[in-house]
C-alpha positions as CSV (number, residue, x, y, z in Angstrom):
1,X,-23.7,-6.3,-17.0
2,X,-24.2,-2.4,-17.7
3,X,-24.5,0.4,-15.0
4,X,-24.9,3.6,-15.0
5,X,-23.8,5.9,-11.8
6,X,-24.1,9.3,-11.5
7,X,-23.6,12.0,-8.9
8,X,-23.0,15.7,-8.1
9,X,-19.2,15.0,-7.6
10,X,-17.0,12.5,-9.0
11,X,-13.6,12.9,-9.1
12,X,-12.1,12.3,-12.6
13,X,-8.4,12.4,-13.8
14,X,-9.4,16.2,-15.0
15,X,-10.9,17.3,-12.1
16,X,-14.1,17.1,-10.0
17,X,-17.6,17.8,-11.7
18,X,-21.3,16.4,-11.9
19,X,-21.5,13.4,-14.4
20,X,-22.9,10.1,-14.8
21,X,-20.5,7.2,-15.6
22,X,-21.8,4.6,-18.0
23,X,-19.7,1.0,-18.0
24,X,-20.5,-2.3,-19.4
25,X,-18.9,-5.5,-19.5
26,X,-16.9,-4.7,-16.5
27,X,-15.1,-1.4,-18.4
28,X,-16.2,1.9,-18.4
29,X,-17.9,3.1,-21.5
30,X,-18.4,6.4,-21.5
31,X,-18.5,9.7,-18.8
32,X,-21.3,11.9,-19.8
33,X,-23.0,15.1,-18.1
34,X,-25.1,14.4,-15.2
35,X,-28.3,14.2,-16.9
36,X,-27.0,12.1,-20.0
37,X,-28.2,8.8,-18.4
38,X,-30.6,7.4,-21.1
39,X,-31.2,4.4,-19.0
40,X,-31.9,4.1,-15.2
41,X,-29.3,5.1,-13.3
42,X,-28.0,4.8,-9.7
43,X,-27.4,8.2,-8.4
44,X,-25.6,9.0,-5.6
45,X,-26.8,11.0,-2.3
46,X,-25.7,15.1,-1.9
47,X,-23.3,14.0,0.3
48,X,-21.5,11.4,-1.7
49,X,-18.5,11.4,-4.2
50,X,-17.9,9.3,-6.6
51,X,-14.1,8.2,-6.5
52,X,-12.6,5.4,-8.8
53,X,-11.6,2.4,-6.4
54,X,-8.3,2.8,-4.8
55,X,-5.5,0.3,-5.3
56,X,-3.4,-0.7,-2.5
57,X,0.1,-1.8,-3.7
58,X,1.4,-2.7,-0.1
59,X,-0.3,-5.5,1.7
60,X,0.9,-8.1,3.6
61,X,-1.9,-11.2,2.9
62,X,0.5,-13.9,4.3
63,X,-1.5,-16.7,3.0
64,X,-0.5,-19.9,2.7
65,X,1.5,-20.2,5.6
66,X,0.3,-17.5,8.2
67,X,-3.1,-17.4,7.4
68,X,-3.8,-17.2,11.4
69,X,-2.2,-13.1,10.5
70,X,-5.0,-12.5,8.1
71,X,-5.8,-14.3,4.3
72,X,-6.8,-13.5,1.1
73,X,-10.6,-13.8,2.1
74,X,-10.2,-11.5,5.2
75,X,-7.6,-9.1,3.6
76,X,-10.0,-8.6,0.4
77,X,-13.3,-8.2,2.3
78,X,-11.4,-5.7,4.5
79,X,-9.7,-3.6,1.6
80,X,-13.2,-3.1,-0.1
81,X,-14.7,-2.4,3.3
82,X,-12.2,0.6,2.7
83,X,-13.2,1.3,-1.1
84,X,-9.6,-0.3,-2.0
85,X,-10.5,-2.6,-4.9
86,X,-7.2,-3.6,-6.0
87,X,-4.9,-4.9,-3.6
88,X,-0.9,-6.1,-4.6
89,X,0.2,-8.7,-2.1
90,X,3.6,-8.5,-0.7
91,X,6.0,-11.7,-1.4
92,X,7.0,-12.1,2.5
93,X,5.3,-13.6,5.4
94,X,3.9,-16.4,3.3
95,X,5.2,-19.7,3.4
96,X,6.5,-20.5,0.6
97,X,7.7,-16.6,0.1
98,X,7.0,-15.9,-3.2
99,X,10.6,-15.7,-4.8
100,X,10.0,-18.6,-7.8
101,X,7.7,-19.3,-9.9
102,X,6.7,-22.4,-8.3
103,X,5.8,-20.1,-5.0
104,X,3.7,-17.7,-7.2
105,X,1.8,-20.5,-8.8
106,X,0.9,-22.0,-5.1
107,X,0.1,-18.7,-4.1
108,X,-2.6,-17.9,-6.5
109,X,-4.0,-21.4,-6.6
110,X,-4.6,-21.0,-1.9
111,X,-5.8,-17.1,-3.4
112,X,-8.2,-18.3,-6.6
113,X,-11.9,-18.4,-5.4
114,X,-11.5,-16.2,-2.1
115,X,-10.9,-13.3,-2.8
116,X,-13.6,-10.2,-2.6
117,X,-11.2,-7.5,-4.5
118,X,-8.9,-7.7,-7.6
119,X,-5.3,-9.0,-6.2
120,X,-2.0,-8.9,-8.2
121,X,1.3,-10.2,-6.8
122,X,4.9,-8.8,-6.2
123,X,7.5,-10.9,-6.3
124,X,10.7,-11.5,-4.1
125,X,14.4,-11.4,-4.5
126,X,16.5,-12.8,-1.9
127,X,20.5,-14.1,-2.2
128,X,20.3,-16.9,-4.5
129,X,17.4,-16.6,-6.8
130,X,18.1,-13.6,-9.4
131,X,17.6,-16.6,-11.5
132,X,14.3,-16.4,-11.1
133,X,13.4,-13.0,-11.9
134,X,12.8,-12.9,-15.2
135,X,10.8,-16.0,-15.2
136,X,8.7,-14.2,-12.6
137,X,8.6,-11.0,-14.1
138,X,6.8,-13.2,-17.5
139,X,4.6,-14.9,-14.9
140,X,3.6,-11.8,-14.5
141,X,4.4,-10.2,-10.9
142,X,4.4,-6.5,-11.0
143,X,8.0,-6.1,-9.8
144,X,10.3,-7.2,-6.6
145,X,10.4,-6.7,-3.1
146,X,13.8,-6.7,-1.7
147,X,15.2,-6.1,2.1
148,X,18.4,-4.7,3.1
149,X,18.3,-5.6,6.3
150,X,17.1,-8.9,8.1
151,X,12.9,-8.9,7.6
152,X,12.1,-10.4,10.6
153,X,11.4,-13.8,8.7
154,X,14.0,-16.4,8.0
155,X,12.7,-17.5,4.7
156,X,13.2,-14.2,3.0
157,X,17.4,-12.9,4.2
158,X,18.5,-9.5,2.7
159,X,20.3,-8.5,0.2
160,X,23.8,-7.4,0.6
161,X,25.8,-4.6,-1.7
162,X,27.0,-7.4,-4.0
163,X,22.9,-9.0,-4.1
164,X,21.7,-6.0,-4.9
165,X,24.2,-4.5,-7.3
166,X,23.3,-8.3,-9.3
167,X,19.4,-8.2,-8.8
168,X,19.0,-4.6,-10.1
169,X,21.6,-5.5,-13.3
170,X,19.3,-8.4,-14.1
171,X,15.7,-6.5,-13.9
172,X,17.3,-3.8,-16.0
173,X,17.8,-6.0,-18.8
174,X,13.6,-6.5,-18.7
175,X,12.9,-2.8,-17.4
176,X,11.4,-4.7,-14.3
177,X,10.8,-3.0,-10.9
178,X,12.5,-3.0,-7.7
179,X,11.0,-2.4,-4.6
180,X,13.3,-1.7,-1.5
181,X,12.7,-2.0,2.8
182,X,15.6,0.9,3.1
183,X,16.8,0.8,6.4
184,X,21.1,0.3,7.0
185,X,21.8,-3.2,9.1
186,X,25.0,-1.7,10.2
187,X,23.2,1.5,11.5
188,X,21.1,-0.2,13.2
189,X,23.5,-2.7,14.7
190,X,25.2,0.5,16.0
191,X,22.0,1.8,17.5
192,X,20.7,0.8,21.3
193,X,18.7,-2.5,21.6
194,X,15.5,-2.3,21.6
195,X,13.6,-3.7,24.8
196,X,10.8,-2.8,27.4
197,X,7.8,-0.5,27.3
198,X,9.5,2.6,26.7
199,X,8.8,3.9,22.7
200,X,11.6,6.0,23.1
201,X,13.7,3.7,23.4
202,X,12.2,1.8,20.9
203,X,12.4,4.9,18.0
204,X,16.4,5.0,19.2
205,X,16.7,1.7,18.1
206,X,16.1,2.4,14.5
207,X,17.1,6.1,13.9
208,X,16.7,7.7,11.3
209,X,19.9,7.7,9.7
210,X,19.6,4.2,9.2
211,X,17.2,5.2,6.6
212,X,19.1,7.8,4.7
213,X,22.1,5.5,4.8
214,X,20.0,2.7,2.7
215,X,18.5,5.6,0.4
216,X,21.8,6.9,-0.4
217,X,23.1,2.7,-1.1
218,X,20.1,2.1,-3.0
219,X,20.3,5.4,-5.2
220,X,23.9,4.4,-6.2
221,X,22.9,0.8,-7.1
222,X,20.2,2.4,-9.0
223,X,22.3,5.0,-11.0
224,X,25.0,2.7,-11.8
225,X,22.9,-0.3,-13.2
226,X,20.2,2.2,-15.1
227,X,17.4,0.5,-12.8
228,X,14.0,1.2,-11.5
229,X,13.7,1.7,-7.8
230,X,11.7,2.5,-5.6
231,X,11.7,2.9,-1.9
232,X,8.6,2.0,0.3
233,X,7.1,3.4,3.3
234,X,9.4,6.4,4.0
235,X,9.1,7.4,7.4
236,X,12.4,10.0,7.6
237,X,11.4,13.0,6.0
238,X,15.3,13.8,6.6
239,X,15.8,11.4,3.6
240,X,13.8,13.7,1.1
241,X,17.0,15.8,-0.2
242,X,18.7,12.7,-1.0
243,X,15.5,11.4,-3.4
244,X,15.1,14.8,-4.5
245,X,19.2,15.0,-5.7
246,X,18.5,11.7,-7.3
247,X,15.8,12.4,-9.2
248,X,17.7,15.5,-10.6
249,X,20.2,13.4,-11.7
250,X,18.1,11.2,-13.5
251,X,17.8,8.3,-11.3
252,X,14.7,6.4,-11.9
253,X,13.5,6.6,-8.3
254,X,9.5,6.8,-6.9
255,X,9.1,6.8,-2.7
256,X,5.8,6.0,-1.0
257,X,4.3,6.7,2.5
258,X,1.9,5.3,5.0
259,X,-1.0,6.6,6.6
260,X,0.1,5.8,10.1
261,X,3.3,7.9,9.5
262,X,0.9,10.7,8.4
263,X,-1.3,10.3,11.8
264,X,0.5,9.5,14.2
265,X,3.8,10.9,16.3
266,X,6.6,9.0,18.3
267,X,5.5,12.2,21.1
268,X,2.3,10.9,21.4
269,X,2.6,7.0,21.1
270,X,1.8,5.2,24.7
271,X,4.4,3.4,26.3
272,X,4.1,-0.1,26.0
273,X,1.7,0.0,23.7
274,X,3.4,-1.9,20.8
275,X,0.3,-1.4,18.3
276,X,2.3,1.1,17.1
277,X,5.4,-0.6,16.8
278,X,6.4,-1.0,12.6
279,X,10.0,-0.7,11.0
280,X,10.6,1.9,10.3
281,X,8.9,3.2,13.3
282,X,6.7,6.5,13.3
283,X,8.5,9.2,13.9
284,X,8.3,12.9,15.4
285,X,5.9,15.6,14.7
286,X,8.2,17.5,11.9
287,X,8.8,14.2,10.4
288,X,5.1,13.8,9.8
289,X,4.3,17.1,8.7
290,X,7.1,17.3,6.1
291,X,5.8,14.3,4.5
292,X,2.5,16.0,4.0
293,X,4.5,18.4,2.2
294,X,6.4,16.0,0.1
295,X,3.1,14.9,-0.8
296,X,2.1,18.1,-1.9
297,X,5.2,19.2,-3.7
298,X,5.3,15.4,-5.1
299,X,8.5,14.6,-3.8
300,X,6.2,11.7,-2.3
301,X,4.3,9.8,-5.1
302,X,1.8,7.6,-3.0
303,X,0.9,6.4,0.3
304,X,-0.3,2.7,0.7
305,X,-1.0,1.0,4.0
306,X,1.7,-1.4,4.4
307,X,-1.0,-3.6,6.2
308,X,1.0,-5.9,8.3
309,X,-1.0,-7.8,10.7
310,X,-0.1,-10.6,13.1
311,X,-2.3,-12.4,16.0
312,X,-2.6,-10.4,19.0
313,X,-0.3,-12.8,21.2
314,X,2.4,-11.7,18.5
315,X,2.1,-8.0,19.4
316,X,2.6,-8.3,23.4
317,X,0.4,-6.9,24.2
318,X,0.3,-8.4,27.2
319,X,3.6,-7.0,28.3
320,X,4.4,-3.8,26.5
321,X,7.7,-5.1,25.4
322,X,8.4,-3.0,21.9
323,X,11.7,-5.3,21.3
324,X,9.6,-8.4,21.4
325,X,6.6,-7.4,20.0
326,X,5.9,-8.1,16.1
327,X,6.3,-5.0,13.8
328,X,3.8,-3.6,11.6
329,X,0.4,-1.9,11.4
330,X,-3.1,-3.3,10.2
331,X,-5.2,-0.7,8.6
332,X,-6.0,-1.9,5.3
333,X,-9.8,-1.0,6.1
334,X,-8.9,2.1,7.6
335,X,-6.5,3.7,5.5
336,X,-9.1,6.0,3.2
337,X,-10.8,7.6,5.9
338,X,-7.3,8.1,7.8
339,X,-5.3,10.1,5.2
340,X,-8.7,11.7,4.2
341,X,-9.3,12.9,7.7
342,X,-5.3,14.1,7.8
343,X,-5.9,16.0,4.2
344,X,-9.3,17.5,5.5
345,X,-7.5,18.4,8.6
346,X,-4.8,20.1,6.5
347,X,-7.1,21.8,3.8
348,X,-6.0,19.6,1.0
349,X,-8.6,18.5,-1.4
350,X,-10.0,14.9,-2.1
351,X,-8.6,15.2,-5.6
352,X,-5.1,14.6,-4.2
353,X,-5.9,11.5,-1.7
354,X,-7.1,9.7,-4.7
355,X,-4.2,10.3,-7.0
356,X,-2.1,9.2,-4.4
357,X,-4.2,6.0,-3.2
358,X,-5.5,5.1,-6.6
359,X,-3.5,6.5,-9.8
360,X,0.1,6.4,-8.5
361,X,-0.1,3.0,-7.1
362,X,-1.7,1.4,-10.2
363,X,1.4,3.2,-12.0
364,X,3.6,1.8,-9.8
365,X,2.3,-1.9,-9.8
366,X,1.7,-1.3,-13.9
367,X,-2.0,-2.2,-13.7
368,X,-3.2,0.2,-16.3
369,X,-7.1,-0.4,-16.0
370,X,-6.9,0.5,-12.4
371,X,-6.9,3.5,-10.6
372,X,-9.4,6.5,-12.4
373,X,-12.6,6.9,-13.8
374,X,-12.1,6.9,-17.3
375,X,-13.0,5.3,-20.5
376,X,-11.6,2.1,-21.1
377,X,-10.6,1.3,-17.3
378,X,-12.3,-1.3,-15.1
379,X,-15.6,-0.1,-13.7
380,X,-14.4,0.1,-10.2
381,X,-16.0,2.5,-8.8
382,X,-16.5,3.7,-4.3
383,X,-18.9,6.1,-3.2
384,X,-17.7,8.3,-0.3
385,X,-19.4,10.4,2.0
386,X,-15.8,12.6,2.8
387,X,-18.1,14.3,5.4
388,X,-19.2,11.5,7.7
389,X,-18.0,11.1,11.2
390,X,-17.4,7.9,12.9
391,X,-15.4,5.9,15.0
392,X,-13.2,3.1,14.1
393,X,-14.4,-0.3,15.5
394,X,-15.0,-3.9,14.5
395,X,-12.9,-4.3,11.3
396,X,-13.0,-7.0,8.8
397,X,-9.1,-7.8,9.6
398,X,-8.9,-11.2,10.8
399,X,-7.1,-10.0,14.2
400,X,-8.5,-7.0,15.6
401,X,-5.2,-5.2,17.0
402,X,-5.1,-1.9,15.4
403,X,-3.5,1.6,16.7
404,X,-6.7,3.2,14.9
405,X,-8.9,1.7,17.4
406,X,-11.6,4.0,18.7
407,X,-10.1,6.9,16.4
408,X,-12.7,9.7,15.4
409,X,-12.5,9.7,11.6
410,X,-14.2,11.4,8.4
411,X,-15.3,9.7,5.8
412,X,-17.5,6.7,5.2
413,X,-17.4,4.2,2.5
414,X,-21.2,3.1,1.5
415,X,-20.9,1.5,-1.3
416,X,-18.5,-0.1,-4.1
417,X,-18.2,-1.9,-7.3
418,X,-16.0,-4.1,-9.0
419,X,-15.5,-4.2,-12.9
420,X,-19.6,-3.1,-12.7
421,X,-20.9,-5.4,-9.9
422,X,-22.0,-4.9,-5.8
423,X,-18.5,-5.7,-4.1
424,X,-20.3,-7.1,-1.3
425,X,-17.7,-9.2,0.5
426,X,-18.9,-12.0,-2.1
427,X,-15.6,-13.8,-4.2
428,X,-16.0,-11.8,-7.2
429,X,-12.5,-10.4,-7.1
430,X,-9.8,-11.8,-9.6
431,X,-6.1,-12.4,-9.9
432,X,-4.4,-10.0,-12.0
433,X,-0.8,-10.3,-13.6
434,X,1.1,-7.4,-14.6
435,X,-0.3,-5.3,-17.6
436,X,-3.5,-7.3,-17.8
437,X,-6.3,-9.1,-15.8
438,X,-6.0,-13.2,-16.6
């Protein structure tokens, strides 16, 4: 299938300029000038941009197992709803949690035929199973999620010191990945318990110190085994000199963000309203506006949802209680026009949103035909009208509890394609290992 699409802005790893992009077979072909076409063409309105598809490395799918939370069907029709064409499914929350090869095969064979958007998988490591890494890592997972401290499901425990230390000396032998939840059990155990309405009480219950404590851990265990770390959705911007010092030391370390930690403060979150509740939680107002600066002085690579839905009885809604309610956000569908609006708000240009929501996470997840509009990557392609109001809604998430609800945004999504073709919701998506499509 060829296609050519053109418009008066598209953002390209070079910068923003008028040009037509020409794919075929799924790839792009070639980028010319705007009126190099030499076939029809679709051209975009005045107020669109082009933007290359954005890739989502952190979502929670949790299917098989807690489909009833959302599914590979829902979670891809949402994601490209969002101009997300790539999503990278997280190994927990499913049952079986993806932490052997067995689990990865039943995974893809429940995804294979429903999904809208091109998925890839991380894989888990838990106590018991640094076995199964490398086996993994050649069934081609993109890298490994790890906990250190409990995740709220019993089927995938923590790692202790002694876990990690082993996990991170095995995946250094292949060069593979590790992914971290950084936040210190002990710290935590030392902290209030969380209960009742009251959001201050919840954020007390999970300070932030419990996150510098499992940076600082995971740094060491980094620097002493030569390993690849990274740390994910970093909401204490008082851990940033401690990433920065590692980094300067040559620890191979990369940190990503979330857009609800760049929206939202723990000043202004109701009581009782545990939409808002995720680990770690959001934070206060200097938190969120030094991690716009990290972003800016790249001391933050990327920001990805962490889309973690559950059914609306699971959130307690009903009560208020933040200590009983689950944790995590759902904004798969939402996350675009979020940071956008934050960036737009702040005077920083589109250019930046998408190499933080579309090349960084496809570096990251080592899906090198992802994530620009260039020659020789997938011909996934989004075009944006950054200017657009609107209000967020009815979502494609399967459960519709969201903090983003009824939240004044910029920037619509109008259209998208995958590898060439409409993404219309239709099961065109594929499942992608590490490296390379299947």
């Amino acid at each position: 299938m060829s296609l050519v699409v053109r418009a008066r802005r598209v953002l390209l790893p070079d910068g923003e300029r008028a040009a037509a992009v020409h794919t075929d077979g799924g790839r792009i072909t070639a980028v010319t000038d705007f009126d190099d076409v030499g076939a029809a063409a679709v051209t975009l309105a005045d107020d669109e941009v082009l933007l290359p598809g954005l890739v989502d490395s952190h979502v929670h799918v949790n299917e098989p197992g807690r489909t009833e939370w959302e599914g590979f069907a829902s979670a891809t029709r949402a994601a490209l709803a969002g101009g997300i064409t790539t999503i990278v499914d997280m190994p927990l929350n499913s049952v079986p949690a993806t932490t052997t090869v067995e689990a990865l095969h039943v995974k893809r064979q429940v995804a294979k035929g429903q999904v809208s958007a091109d998925v890839a998988f991380w894989g888990g490591v838990v106590p018991g199973n640094v076995d199964q890494l490398r086996p993994l890592h050649e069934a081609g997972v993109v890298g490994f999620k790890c906990f250190l401290l409990d995740s709220g499901v019993p089927e995938f425990p923590p790692l202790d010191e002694a876990g990690l230390r082993a996990a991170l000396t095995e995946l250094a032998r292949f060069d593979g990945l590790l992914i971290a939840h950084a936040e210190d059990p002990d710290v935590i155990a030392a902290a209030p318990e969380p209960s009742g309405p009251s959001y201050a009480g919840f954020l007390a219950s999970r300070p932030g110190a419990a996150e510098e404590s499992a940076i600082s851990r995971l740094v060491a265990a980094a620097g002493g085994t030569g390993a690849r770390v990274h740390v994910v959705h970093l909401a204490d911007a008082d851990a940033l000199p401690i990433l920065r010092a590692a980094r300067a030391e040559g620890v191979r370390i990369t940190v990503e963000t979330c857009p609800h930690y760049l929206t939202f403060a723990a000043e202004d979150v109701p009581d009782g309203d545990t939409a808002y509740k995720c680990c770690p939680p959001i934070r206060e107002r200097p938190h969120r506006e030094a991690l716009w600066a990290a972003l800016a002085e790249g001391d933050v690579d990327l920001v990805v949802s962490d889309h973690s839905p559950c059914t609306p009885e699971l959130k307690r809604l009903d009560v208020g209680d933040f200590g009983a309610a689950w944790g995590g956000i759902a904004s798969l569908q939402v996350s675009l026009p979020v940071v956008w609006s934050g960036a737009r708000a702040r005077g920083v240009g589109l250019d930046r949103v998408v190499r933080w929501m579309a090349e960084a996470p496809a570096r990251l997840a080592g899906l090198p035909r992802k994530g620009a509009i260039a020659v020789g990557k997938d011909a996934d392609l989004v075009a944006f009208a950054p200017e657009e109001p609107w209000t967020v809604g009815d979502l494609e998430h399967r459960n519709p509890v969201t903090p983003y609800a009824g939240r004044e945004l910029h920037g619509v999504v109008r259209r998208t394609w995958l590898r060439g073709a409409p993404a219309d919701g239709s099961p065109i998506g594929r499942l992608l290992a590490r490296g390379m499509p299947e």
